[in-house]
C-alpha positions, -999 to +999 in steps of 0.1 A: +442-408-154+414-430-164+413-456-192+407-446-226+397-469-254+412-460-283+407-486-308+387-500-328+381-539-325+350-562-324+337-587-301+358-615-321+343-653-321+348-684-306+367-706-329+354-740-337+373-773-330+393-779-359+407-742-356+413-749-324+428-783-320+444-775-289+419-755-271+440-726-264+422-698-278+391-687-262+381-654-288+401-646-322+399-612-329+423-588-349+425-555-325+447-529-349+473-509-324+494-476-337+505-476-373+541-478-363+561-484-326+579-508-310+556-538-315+551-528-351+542-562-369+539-584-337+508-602-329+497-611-294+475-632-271+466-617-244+450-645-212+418-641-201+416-627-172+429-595-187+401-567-198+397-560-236+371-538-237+344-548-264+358-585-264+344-613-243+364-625-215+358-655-193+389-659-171+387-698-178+354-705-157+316-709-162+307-681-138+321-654-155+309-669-194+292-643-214+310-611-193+321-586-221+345-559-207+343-521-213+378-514-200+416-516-218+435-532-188+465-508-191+485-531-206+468-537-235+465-497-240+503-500-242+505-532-264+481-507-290+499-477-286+534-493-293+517-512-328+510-547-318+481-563-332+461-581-308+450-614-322+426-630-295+424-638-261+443-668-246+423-700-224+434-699-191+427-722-161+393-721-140+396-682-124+436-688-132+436-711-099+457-741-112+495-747-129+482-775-145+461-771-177+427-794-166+408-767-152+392-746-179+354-747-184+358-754-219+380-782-216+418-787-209+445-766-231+473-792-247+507-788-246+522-780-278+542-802-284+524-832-274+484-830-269+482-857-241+503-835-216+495-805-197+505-775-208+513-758-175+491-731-164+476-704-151+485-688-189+479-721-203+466-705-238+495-683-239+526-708-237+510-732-264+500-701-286+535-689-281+550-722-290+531-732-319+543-703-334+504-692-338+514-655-322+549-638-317+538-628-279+515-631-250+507-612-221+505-640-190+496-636-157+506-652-125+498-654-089+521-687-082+538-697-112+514-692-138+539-676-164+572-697-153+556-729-154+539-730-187+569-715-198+593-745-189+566-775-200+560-756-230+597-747-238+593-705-243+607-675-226+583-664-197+591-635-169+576-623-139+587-589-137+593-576-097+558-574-083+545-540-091+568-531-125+538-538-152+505-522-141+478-548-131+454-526-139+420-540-153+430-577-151+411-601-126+432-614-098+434-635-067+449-621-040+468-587-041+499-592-030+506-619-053+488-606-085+516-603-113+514-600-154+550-606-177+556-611-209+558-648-228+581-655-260+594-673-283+623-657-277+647-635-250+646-607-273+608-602-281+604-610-242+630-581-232+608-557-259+576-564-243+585-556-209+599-521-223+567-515-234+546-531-206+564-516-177+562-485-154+536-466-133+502-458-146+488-440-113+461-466-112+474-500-095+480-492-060+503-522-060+530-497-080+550-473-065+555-442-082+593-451-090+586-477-111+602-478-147+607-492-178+644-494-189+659-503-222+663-538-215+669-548-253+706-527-248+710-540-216+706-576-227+730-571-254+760-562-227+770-596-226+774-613-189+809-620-187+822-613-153+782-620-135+783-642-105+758-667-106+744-685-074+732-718-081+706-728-052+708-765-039+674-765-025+662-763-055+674-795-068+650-814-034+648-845-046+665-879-062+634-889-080+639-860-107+672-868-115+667-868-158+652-834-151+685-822-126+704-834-153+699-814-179+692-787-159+732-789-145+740-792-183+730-762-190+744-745-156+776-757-168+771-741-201+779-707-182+813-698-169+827-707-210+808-678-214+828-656-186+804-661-159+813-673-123+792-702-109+787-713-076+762-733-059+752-724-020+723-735+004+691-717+018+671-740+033+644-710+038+637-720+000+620-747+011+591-725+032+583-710-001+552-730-009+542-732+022+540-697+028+526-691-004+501-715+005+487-696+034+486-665+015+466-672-016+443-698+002+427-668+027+436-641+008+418-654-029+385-659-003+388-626+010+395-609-028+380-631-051+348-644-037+342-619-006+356-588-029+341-597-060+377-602-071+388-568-065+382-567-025+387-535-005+414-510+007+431-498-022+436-469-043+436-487-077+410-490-109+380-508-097+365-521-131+323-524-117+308-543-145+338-570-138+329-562-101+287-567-111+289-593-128+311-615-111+288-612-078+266-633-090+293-664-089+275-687-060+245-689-092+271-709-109+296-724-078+287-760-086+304-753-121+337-742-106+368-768-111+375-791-082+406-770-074+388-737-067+363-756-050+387-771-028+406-738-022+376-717-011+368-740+012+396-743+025+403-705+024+367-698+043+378-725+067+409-706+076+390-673+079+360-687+101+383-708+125+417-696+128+403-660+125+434-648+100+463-658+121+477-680+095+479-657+067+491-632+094+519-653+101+523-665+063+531-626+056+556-619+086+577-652+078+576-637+039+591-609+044+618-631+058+625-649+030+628-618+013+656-609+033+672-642+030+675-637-011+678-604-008+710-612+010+727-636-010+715-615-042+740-593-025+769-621-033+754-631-063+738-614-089+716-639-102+702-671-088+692-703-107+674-734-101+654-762-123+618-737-133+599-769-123+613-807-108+604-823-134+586-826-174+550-821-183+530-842-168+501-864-186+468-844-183+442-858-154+419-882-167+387-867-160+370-892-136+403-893-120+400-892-080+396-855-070+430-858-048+446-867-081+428-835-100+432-805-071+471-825-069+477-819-108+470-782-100+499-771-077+523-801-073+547-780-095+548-752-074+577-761-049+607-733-068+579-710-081+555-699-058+578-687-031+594-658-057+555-644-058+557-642-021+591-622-016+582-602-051+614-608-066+617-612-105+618-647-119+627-654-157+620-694-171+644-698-200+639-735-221+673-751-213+675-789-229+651-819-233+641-845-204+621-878-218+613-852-249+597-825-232+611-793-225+627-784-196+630-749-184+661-732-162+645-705-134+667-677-132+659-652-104+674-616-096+676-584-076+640-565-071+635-540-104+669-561-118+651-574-148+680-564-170+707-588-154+680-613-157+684-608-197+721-601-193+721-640-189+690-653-205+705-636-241+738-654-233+729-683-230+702-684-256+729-668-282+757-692-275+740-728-264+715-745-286+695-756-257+676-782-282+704-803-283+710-808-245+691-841-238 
């Protein structure tokens, strides 16, 4: 089927500066869903990149300003159809290209709970809404770790489902095999909720199979996890120099087997390819689908949204506004396609698939895996006149136990676990492909039994 509008809703406005004291709303707006449902009562931000028809959408950057959408992305449809209110639309970083939070065209989004450090990004609107208590959800979106890490810096719940379980239809992305949307919470309840209502096929995103499903993750979460074996990776704990981060991170590991889980820790050095791979992938493949293809690119069965697809065309009118990071990354992208002629992200894809296969094999042994979401704290945001090596640097030096999970596909939950140098530290807890459940199995633990506030 094709996308329906059913709601009414107008175009919203731009909030002024002292509504907005940390920049992360780009449009309010009060979009009325179904009188009753599962999201009855719950209001939402929903990032930029992601269609609202009617309601202006920028995607974070100066060449797409003034774009108005005349398409639901399919998971807003389901956000109004189970009674969630949508409240606005969420900054996000400069064409979501960044984990930092420096890179929007308005100016950077401030970590909630302190304004001189970044946020995290891509969904850098989303975590600080989230955590300010401003909404009770948001829909985020991530290509590299643009739900888990804004997750950890800004201490909330944030999951990226198995690639292909929530519909990407009608939201901007950068490169297709990458392209995920999740829920962001408070909470490992409400984030459980809003994958039940987010998930499964819609016959329009040709990155779904038919098989996939929602489940009632809500009952499953409430199973308990005693008797779960949990894998703790060592590679993901690279280096001495984040030690108060490591810290508190193994504090909270040890937090589980009093609650009848069985820990272990093992090695994989193939971990350590992750970003690298990932690397490859999103650097030739965003130049292909984002600037070649008009951000949609060819060869797929899926929704194509034209006006999105019109009016982003005319982004070389505007390049010289782009952030230094996408800058940086389309040329190097363009570079890789003109000399090297695609052998890199060739190779990039082969060597993914096994790393896949590496997880996928201990996820046989263990049924979840966890790791520090991020090395180390939120970082101080980039002065502006800052050297360009320190700006691009601030956008992806947080990628190292993220990035790689976009790669193989397999689902990734942050959790906030404690307090390093008082910011929020998040614990990465990664399962099975379409295992989201176990995920929450020991997310809900954890959350239920450990006041993670008090682990400094």
């Amino acid at each position: 089927r094709e996308t329906v509008v059913k709601y009414p809703r107008t175009p919203g406005v731009r909030p002024d500066a002292a509504d907005n004291q940390f920049n992360a709303w780009y449009v309010k707006t009060d979009v009325v869903g179904a009188p009753g449902g599962k999201l009855s009562g719950k209001r939402l931000a929903i990032n930029d990149n992601v269609c609202v028809a009617g309601v202006r959408m920028m995607n974070g950057s100066a060449v797409l300003e003034g774009y108005m959408p005349d398409v639901d992305a399919t998971v807003v449809t389901r956000v109004l159809d189970a009674g969630g209110t949508i409240a606005g639309k969420a900054n996000c970083e400069d064409l979501c290209l960044s984990a930092g939070s420096h890179t929007n065209a308005t100016g950077p989004i401030l970590n909630a709970h302190n304004q001189a450090l970044s946020s995290g990004g891509s969904s850098s609107g989303c975590a600080t809404l989230v955590a300010l208590g401003e909404v009770d959800m948001a829909i985020g979106t991530s290509q590299g770790a643009g739900i888990r890490v804004p997750a950890s810096w800004s201490g909330i719940c944030g999951m990226k489902p198995t690639f292909g379980l929530v519909p990407y239809t009608g939201i901007m992305g950068l490169e297709y095999t990458l392209d995920t949307v999740g829920p962001m919470t408070q909470t490992v309840a409400d984030n459980a909720l809003l994958l039940e209502v987010l998930a499964g096929y819609d016959g329009l995103d040709g990155r779904q199979p038919p098989t996939a499903k929602s489940e009632d993750y809500t009952a499953a979460m409430k199973r308990g996890a005693a008797g779960l074996k949990v894998g703790v990776l060592a590679e993901g704990f690279m280096s001495d120099s984040y030690d108060a981060t490591f810290r508190i991170v193994r504090q909270a590991i040890d937090a589980l087997p009093p609650l009848g889980m069985q820990v272990e820790e093992f090695s994989l050095p193939a971990h350590l390819t992750g970003q690298a791979l990932w690397t490859a992938v999103i650097m030739e493949g965003m130049a292909d689908q984002l600037f070649s293809g008009q951000g949609f690119g060819t060869g797929h069965n899926g929704l194509y949204v034209t006006s999105l697809v019109d009016y982003f065309s005319k982004w070389q009118m505007k390049s010289d506004q782009l952030s230094d990071s996408v800058k940086v990354c389309a040329l190097i992208g363009q570079y890789m396609r003109r000399y090297c002629h695609g052998h890199f992200y060739a190779k990039a894809k082969n060597l993914s698939r096994s790393l896949k296969a590496s997880f996928d094999q201990m996820l046989q042994k263990y049924d979840v895996i966890v790791m520090p979401t991020v090395p180390f704290g939120a970082q101080p945001l980039p002065d502006p006149d800052a050297p360009m090596a320190d700006r691009v640097g601030q956008s992806f030096d947080m990628l190292m136990n993220c990035s790689g999970f976009n790669t193989t596909g397999h689902p990734a939950m942050s959790i906030p676990c404690g307090w390093s140098e008082e910011r929020p530290v998040g614990l990465l807890i990664v399962g099975r492909h379409w295992d989201e459940s176990t995920i929450y199995r020991v997310a809900y633990a954890f959350e239920q039994n450990v006041d993670w506030r008090k682990i400094i």
